[in-house]
Biopython code that builds the backbone (N, CA, C, O; Angstrom):
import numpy as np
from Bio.PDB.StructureBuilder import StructureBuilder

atoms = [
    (1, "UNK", "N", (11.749, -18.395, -6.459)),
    (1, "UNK", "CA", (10.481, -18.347, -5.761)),
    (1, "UNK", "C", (9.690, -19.593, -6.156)),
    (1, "UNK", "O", (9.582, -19.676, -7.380)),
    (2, "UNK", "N", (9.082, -20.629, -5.454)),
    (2, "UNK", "CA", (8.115, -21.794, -5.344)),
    (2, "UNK", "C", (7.148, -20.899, -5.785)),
    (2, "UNK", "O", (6.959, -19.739, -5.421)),
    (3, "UNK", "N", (6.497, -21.635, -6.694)),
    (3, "UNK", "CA", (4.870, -21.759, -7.159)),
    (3, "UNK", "C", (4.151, -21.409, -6.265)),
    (3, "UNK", "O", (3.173, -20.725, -6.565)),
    (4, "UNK", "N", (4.441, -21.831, -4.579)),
    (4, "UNK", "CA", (3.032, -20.970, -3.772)),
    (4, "UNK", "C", (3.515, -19.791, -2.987)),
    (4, "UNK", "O", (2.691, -19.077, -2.417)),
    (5, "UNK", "N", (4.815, -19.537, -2.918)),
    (5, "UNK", "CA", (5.020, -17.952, -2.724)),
    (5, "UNK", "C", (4.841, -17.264, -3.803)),
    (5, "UNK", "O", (4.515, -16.095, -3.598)),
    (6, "UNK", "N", (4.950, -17.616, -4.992)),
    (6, "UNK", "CA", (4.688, -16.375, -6.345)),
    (6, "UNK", "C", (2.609, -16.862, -6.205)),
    (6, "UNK", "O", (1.935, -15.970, -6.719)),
    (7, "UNK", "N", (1.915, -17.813, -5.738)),
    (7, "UNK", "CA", (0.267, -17.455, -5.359)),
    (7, "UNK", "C", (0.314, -16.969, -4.277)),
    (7, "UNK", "O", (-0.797, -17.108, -3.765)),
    (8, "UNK", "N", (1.041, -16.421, -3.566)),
    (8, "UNK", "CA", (0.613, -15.834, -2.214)),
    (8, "UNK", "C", (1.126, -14.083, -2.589)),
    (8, "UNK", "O", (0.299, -13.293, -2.134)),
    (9, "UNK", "N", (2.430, -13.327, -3.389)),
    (9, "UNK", "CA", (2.751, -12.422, -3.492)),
    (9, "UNK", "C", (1.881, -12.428, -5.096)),
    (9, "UNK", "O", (2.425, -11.821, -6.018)),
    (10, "UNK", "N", (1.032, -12.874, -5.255)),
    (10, "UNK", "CA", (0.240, -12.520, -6.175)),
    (10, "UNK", "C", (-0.910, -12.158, -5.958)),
    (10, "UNK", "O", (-1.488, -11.301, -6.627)),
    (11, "UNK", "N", (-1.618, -13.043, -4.546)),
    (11, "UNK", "CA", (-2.620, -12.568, -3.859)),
    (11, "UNK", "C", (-2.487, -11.588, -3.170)),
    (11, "UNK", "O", (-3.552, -11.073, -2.829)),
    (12, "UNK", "N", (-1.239, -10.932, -2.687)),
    (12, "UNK", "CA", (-1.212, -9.458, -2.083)),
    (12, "UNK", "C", (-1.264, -8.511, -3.322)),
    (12, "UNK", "O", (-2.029, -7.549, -3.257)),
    (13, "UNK", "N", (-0.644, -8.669, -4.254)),
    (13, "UNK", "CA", (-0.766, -7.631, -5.381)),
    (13, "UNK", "C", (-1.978, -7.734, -5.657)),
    (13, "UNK", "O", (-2.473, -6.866, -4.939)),
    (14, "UNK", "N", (-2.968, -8.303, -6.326)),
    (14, "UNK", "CA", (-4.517, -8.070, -6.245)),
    (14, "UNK", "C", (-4.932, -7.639, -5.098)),
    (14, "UNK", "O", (-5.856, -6.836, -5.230)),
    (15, "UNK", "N", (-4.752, -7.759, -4.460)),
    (15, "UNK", "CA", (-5.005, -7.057, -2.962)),
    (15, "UNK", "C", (-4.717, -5.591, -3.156)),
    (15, "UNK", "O", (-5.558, -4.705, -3.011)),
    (16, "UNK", "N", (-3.670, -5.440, -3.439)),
    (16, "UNK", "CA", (-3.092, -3.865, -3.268)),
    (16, "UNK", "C", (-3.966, -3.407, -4.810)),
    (16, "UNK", "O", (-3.765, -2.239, -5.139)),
    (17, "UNK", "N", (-4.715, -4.068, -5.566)),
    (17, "UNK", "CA", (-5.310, -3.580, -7.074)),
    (17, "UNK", "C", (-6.529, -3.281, -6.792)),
    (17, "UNK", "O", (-7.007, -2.268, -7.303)),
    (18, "UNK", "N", (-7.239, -4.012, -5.999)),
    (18, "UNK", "CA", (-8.444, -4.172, -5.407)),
    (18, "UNK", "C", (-9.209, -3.232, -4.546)),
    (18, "UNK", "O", (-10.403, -2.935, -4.531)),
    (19, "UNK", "N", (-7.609, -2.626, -3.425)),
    (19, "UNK", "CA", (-7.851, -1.866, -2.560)),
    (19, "UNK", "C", (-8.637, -0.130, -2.971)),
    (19, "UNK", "O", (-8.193, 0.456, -3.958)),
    (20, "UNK", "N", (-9.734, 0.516, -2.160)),
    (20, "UNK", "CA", (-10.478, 1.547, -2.393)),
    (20, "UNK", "C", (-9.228, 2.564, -2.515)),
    (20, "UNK", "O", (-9.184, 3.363, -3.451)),
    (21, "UNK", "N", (-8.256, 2.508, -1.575)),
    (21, "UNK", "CA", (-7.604, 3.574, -0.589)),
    (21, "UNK", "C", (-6.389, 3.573, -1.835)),
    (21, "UNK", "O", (-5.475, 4.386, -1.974)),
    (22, "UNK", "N", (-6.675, 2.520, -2.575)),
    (22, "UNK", "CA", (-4.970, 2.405, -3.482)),
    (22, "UNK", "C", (-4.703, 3.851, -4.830)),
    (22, "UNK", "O", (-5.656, 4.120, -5.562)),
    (23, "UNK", "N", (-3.748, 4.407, -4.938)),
    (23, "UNK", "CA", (-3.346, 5.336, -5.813)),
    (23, "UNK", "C", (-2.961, 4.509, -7.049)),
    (23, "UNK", "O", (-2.494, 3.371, -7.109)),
    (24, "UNK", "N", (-3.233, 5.246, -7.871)),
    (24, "UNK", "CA", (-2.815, 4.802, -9.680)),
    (24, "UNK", "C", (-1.480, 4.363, -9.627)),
    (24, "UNK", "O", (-1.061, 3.231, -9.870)),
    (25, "UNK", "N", (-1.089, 4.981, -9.416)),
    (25, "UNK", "CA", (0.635, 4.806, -9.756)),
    (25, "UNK", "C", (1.423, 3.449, -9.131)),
    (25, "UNK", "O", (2.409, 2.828, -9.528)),
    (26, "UNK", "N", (0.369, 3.247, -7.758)),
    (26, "UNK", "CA", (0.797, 1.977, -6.963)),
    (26, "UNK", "C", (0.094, 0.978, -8.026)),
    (26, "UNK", "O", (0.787, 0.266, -8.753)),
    (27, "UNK", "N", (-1.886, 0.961, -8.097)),
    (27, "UNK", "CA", (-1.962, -0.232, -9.181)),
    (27, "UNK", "C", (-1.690, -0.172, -10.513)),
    (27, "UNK", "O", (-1.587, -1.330, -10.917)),
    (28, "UNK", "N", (-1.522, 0.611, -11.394)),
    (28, "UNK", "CA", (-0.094, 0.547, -12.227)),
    (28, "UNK", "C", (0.792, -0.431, -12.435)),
    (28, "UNK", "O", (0.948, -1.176, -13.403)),
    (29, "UNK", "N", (1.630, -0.300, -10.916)),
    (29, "UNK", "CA", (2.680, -0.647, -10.899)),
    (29, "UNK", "C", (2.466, -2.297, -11.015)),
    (29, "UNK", "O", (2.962, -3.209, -11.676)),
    (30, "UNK", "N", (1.433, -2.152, -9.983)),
    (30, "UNK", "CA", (0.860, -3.737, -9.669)),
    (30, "UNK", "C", (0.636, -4.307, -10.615)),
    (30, "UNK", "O", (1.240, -5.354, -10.848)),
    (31, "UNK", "N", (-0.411, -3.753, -11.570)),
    (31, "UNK", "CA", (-0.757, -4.384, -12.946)),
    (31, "UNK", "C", (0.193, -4.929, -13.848)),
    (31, "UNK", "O", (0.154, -6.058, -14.336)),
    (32, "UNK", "N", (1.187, -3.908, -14.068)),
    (32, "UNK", "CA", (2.495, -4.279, -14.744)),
    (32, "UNK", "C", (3.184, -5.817, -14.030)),
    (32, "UNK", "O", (3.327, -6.891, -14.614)),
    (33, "UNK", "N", (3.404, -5.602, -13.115)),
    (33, "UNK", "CA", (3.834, -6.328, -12.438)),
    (33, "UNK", "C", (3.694, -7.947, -12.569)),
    (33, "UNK", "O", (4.493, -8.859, -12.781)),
    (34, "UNK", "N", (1.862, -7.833, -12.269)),
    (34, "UNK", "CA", (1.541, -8.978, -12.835)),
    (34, "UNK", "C", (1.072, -9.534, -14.406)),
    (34, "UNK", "O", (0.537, -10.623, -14.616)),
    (35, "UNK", "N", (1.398, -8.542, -15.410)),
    (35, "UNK", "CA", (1.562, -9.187, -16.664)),
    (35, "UNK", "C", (2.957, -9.432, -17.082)),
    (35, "UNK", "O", (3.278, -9.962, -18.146)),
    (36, "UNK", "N", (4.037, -8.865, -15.857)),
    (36, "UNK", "CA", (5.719, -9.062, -16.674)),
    (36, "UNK", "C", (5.708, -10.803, -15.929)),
    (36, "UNK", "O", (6.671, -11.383, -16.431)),
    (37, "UNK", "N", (5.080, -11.607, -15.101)),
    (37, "UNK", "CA", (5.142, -12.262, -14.339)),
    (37, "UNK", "C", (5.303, -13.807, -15.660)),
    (37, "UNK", "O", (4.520, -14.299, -16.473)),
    (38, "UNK", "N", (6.975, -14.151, -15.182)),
    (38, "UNK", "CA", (6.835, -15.369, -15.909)),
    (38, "UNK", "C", (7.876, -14.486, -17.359)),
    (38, "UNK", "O", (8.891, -15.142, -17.593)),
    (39, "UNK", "N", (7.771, -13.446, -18.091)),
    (39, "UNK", "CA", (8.552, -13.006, -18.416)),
    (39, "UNK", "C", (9.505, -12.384, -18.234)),
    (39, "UNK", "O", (9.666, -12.163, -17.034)),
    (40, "UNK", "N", (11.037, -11.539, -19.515)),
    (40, "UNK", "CA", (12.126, -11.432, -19.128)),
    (40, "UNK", "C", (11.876, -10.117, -18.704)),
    (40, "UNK", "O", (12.930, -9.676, -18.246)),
    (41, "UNK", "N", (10.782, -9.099, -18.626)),
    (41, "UNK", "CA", (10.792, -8.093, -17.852)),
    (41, "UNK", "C", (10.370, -8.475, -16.224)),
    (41, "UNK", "O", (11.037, -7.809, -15.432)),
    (42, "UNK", "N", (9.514, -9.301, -15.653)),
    (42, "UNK", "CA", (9.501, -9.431, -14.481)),
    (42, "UNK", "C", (10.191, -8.614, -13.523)),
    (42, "UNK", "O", (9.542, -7.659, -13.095)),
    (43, "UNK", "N", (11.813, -8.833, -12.918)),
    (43, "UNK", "CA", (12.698, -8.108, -12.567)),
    (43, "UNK", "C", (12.414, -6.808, -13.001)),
    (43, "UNK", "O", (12.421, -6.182, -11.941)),
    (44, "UNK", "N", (12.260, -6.307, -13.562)),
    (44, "UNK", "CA", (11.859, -4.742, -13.756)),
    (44, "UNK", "C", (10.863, -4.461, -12.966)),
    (44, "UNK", "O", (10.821, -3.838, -11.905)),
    (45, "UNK", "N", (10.005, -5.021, -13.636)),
    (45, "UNK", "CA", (8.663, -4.568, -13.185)),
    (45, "UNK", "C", (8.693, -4.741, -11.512)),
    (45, "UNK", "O", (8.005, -3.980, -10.831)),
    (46, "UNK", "N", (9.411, -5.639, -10.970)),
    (46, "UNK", "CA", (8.930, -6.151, -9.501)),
    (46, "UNK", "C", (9.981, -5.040, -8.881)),
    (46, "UNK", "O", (9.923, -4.823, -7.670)),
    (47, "UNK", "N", (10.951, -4.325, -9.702)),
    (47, "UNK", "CA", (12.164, -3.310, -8.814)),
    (47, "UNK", "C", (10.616, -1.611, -9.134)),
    (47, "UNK", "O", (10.568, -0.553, -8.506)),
    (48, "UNK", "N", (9.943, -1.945, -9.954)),
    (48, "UNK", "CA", (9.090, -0.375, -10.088)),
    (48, "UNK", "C", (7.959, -0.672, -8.960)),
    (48, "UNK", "O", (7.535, 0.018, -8.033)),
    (49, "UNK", "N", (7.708, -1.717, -9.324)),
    (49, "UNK", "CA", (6.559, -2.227, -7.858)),
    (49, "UNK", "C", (7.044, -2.179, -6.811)),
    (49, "UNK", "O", (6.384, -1.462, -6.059)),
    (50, "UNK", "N", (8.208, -2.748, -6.206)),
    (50, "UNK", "CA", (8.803, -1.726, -4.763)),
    (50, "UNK", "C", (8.957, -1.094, -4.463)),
    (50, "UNK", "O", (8.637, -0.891, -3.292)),
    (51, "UNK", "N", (9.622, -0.112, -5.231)),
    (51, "UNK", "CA", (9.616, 1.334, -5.712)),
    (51, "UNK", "C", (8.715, 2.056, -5.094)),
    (51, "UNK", "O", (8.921, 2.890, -4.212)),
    (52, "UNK", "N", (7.596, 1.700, -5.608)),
    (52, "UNK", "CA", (6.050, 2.614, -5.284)),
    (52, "UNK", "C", (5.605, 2.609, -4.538)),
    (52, "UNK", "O", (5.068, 3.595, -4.034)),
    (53, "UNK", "N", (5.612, 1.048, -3.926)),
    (53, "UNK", "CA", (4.607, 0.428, -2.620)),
    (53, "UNK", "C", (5.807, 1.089, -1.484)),
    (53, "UNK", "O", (5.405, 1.641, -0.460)),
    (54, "UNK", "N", (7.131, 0.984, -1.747)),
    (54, "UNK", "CA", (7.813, 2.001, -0.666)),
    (54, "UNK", "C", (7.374, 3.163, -0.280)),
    (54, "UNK", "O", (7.309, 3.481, 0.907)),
    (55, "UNK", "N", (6.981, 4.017, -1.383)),
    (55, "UNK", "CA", (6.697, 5.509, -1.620)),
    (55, "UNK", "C", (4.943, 5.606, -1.078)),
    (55, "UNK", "O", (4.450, 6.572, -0.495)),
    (56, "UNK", "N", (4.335, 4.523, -1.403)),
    (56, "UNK", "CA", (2.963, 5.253, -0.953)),
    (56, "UNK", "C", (2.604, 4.822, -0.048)),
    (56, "UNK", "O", (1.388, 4.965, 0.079)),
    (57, "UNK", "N", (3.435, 3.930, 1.322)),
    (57, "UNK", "CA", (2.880, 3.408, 2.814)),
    (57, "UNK", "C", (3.294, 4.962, 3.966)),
    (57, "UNK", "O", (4.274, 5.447, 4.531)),
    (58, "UNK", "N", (1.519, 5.288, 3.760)),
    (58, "UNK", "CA", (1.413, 6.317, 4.814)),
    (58, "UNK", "C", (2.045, 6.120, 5.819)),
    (58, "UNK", "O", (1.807, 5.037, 6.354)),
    (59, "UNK", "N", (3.141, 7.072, 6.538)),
    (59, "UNK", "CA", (3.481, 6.644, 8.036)),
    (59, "UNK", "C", (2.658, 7.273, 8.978)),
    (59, "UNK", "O", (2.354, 8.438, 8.718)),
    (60, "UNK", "N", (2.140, 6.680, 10.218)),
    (60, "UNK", "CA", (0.897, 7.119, 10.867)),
    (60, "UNK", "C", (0.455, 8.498, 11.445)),
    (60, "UNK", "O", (-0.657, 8.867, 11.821)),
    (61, "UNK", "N", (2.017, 9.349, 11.395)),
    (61, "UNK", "CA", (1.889, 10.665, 11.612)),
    (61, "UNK", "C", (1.591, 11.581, 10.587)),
    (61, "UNK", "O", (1.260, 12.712, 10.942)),
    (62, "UNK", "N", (1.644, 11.305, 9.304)),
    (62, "UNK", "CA", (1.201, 11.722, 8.317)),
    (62, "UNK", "C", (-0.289, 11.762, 8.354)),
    (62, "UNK", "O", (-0.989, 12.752, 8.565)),
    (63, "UNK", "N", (-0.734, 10.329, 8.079)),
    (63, "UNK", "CA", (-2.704, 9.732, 8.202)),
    (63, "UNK", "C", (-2.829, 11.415, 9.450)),
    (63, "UNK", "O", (-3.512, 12.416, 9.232)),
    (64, "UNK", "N", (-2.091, 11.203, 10.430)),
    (64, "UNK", "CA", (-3.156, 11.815, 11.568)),
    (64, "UNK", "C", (-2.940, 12.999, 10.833)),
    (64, "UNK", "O", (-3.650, 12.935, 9.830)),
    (65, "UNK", "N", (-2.267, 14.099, 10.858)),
    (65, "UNK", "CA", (-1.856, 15.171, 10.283)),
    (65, "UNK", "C", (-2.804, 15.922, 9.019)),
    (65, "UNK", "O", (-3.284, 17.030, 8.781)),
    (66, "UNK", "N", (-2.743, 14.659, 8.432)),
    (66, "UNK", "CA", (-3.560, 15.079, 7.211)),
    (66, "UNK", "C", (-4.965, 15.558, 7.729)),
    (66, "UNK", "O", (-5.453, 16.678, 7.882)),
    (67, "UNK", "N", (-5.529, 14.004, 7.987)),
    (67, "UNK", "CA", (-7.024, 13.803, 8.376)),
    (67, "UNK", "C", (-7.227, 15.045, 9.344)),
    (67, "UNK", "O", (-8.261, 15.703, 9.237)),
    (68, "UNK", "N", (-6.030, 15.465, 10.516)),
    (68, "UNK", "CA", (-6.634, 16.351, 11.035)),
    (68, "UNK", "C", (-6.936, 18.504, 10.272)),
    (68, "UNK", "O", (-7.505, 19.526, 10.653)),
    (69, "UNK", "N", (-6.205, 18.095, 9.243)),
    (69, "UNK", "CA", (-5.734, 19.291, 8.659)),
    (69, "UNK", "C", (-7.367, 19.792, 7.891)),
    (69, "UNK", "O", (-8.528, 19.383, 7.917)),
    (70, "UNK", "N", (-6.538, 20.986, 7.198)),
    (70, "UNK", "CA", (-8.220, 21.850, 6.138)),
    (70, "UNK", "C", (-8.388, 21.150, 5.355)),
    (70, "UNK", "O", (-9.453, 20.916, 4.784)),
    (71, "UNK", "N", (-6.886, 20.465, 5.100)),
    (71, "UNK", "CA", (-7.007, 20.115, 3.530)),
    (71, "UNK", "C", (-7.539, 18.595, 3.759)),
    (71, "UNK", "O", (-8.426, 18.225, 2.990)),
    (72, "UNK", "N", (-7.158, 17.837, 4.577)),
    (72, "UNK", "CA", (-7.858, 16.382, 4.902)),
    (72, "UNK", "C", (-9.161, 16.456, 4.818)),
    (72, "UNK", "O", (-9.756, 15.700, 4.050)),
    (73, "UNK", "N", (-9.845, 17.389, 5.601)),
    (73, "UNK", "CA", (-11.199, 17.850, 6.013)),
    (73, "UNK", "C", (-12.056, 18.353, 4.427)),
    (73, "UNK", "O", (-13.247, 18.133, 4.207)),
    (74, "UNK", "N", (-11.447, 18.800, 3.817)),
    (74, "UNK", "CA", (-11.904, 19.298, 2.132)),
    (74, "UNK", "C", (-11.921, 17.889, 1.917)),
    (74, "UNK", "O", (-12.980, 17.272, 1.804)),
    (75, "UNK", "N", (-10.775, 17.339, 1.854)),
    (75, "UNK", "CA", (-10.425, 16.168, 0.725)),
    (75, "UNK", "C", (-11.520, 14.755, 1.316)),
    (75, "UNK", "O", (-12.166, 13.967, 0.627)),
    (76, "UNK", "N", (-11.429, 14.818, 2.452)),
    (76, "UNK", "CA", (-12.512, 13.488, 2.898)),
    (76, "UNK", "C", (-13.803, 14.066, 3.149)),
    (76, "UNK", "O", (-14.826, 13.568, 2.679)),
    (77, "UNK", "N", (-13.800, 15.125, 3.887)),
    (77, "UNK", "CA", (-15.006, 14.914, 3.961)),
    (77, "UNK", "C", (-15.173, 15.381, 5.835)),
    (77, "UNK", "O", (-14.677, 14.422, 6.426)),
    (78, "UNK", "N", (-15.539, 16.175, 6.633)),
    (78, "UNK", "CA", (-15.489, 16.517, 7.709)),
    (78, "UNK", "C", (-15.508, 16.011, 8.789)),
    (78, "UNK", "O", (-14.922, 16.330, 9.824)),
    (79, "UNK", "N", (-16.489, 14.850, 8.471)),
    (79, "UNK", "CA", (-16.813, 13.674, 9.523)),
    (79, "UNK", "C", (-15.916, 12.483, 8.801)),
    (79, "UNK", "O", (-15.567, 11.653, 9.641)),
    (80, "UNK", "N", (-15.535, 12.237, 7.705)),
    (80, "UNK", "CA", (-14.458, 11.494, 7.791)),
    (80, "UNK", "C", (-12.962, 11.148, 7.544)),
    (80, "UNK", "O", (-12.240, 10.185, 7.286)),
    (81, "UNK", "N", (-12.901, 12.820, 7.829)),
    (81, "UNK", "CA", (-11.398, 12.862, 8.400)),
    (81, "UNK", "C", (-11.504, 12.954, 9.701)),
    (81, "UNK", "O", (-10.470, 12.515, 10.204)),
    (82, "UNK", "N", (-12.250, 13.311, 10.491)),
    (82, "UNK", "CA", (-12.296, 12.965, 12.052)),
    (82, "UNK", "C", (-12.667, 11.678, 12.172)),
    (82, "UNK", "O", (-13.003, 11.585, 13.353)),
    (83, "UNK", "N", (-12.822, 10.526, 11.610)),
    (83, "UNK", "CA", (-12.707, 9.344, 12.128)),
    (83, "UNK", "C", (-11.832, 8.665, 11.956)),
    (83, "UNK", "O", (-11.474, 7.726, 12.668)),
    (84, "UNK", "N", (-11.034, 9.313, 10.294)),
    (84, "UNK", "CA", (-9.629, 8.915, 10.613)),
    (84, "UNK", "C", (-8.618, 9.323, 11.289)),
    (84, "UNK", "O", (-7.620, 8.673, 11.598)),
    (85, "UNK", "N", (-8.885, 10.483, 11.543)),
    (85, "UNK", "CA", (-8.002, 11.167, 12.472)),
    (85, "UNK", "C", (-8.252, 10.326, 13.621)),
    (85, "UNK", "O", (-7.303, 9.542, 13.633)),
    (86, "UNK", "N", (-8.919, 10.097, 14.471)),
    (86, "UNK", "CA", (-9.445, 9.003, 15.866)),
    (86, "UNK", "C", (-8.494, 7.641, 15.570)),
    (86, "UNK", "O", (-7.576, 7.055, 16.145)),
    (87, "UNK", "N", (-9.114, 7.521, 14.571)),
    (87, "UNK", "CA", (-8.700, 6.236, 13.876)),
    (87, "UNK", "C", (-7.101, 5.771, 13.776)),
    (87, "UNK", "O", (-6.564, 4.704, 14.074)),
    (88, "UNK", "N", (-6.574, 6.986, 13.244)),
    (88, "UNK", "CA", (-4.968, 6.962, 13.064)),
    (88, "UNK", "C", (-4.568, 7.355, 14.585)),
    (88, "UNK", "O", (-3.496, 6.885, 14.966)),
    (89, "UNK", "N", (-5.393, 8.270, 15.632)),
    (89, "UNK", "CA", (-4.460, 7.901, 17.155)),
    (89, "UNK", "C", (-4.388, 6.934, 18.172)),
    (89, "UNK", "O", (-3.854, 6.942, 19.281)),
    (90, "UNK", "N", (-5.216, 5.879, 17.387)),
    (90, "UNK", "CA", (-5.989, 4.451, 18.174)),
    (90, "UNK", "C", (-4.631, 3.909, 18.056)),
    (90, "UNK", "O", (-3.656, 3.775, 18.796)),
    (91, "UNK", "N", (-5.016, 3.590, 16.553)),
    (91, "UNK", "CA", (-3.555, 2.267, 16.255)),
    (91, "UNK", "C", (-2.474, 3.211, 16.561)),
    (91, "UNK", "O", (-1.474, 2.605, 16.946)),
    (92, "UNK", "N", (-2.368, 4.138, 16.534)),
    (92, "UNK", "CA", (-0.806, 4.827, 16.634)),
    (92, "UNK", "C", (-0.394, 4.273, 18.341)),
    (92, "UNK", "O", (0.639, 3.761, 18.774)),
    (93, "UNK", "N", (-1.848, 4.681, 19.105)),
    (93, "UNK", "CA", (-1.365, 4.033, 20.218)),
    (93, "UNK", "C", (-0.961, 3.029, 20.655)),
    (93, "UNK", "O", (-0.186, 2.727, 21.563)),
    (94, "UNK", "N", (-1.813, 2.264, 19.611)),
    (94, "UNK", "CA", (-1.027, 0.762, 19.430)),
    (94, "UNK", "C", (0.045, 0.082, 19.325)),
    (94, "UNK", "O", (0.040, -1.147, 19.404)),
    (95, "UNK", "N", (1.038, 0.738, 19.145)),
    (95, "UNK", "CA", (2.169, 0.757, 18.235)),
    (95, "UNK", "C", (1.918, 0.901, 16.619)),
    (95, "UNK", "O", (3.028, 0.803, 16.096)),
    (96, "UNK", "N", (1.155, 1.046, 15.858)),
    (96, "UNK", "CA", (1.322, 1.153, 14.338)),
    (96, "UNK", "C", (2.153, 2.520, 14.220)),
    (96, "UNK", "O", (2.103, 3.597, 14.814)),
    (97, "UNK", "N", (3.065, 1.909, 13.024)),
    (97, "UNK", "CA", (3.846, 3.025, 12.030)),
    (97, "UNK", "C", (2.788, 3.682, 11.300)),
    (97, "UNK", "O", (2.281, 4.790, 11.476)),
    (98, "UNK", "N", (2.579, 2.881, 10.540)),
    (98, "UNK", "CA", (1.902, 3.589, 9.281)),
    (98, "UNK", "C", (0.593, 2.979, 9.126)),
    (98, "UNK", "O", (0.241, 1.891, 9.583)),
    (99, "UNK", "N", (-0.239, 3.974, 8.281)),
    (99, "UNK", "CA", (-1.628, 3.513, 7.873)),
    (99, "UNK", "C", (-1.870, 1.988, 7.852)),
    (99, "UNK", "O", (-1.008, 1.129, 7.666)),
    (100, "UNK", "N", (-3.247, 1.787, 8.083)),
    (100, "UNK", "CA", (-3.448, 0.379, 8.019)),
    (100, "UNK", "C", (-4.423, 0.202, 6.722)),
    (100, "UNK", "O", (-4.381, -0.910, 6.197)),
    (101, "UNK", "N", (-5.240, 1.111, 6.183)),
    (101, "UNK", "CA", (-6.152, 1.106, 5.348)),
    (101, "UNK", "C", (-5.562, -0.176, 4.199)),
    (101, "UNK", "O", (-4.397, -0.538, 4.366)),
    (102, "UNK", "N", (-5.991, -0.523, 3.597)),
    (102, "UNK", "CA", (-5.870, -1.958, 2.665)),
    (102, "UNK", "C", (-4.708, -1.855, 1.524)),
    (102, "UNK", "O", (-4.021, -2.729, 0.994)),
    (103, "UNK", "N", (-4.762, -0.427, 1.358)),
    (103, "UNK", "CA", (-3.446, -0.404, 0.271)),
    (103, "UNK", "C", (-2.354, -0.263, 1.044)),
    (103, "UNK", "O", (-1.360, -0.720, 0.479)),
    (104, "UNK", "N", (-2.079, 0.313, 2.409)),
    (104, "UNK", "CA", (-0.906, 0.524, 2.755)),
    (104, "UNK", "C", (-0.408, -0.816, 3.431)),
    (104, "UNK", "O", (0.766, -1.171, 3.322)),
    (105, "UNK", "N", (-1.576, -1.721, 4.303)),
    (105, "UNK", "CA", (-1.228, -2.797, 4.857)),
    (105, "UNK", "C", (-0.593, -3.803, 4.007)),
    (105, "UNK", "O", (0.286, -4.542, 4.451)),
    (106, "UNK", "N", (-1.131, -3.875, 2.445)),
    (106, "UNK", "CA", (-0.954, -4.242, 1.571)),
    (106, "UNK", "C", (0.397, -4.708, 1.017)),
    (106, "UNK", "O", (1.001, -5.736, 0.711)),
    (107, "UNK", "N", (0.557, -3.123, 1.068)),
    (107, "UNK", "CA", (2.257, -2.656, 0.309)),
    (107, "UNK", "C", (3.086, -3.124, 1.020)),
    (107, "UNK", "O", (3.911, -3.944, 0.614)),
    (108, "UNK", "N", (3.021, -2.637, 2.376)),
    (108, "UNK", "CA", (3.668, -2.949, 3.569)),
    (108, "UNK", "C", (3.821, -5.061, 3.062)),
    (108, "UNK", "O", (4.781, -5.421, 2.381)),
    (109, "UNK", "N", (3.183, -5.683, 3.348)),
    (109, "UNK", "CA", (3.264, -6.932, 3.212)),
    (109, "UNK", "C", (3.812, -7.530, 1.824)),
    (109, "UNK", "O", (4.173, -8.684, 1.596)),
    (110, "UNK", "N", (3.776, -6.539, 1.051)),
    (110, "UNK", "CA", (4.307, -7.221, -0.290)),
    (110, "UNK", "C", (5.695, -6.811, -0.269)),
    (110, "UNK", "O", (6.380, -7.244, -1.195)),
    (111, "UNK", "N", (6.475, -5.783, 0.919)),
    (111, "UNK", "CA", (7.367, -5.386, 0.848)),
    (111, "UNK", "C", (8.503, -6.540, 1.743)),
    (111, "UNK", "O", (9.730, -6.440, 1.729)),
    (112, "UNK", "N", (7.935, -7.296, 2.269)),
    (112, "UNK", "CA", (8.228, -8.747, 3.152)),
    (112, "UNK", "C", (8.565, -9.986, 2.068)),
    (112, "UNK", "O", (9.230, -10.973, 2.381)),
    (113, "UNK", "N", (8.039, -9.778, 0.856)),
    (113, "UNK", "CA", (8.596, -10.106, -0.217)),
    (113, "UNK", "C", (9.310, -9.799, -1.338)),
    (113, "UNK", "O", (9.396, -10.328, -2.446)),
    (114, "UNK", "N", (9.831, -8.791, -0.807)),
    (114, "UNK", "CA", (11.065, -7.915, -1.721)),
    (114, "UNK", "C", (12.380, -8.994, -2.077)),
    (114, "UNK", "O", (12.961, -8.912, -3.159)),
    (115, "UNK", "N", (12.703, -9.839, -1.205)),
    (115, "UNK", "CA", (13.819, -10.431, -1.596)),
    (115, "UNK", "C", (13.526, -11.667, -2.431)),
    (115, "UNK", "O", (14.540, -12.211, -2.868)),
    (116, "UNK", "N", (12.489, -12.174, -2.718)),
    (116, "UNK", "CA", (11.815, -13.225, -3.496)),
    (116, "UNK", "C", (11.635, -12.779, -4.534)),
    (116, "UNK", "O", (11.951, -13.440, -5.523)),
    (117, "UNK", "N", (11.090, -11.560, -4.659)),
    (117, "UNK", "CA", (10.877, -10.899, -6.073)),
    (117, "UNK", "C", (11.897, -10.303, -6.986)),
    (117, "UNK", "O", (11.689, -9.984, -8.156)),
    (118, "UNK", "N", (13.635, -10.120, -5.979)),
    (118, "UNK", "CA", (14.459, -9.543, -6.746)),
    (118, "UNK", "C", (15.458, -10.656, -6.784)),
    (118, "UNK", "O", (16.489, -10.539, -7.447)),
]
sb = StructureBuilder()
sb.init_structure("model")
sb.init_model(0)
sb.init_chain("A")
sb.init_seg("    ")
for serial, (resi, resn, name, xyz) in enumerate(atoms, 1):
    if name == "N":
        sb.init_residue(resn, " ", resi, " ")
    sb.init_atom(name, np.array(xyz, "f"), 0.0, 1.0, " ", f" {name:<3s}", serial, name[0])
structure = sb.get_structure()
């Protein structure tokens, strides 16, 4: 990997650290990630960081499902799981797979660098 693809898949991992929407376990992974960076764990760390960012990119029937469910509606909030619910049948119409919110777009894009990182 060149010096400005490891600053560009470094600027998505702060990205995915940064993100509101992001789960522990994803920045975790991230964090690790970027302190194995340059050392002989690296390779580890960047196979647990795919790992995760695989595991936590909402696919868009999920987002809707949820948001439209009791438990979405408890967990967000009434009025804003109905905007994600709206929200997730917009882009779905769009063609989107999966969530777009900042951690999943995120993951999704750092996953375009899976073969650089392994």
């Amino acid at each position: 990997m060149t010096q400005e693809q490891l600053k560009e898949v470094k600027a998505v991992v702060n990205d995915i650290i940064a993100a509101p929407s992001c789960c522990a376990e994803l920045k975790s992974a991230a964090q690790t990630w970027l302190d194995a960076v340059g050392t002989d764990k690296e390779t580890e760390a960047a196979k647990i960081l795919i790992a995760e960012a695989s595991e936590d990119i909402t696919p868009i029937d999920s987002l809707i499902a949820f948001a439209g469910s009791d438990a979405g509606r408890n967990y967000f909030g009434a009025d804003m799981a109905a905007t994600l619910e709206a929200h997730g049948k917009e882009i779905k119409a769009k063609g989107a797979e999966n969530c777009d919110c900042a951690a999943c777009a995120n993951a999704e894009k750092l996953l375009s660098y899976k073969d650089m990182l392994l």
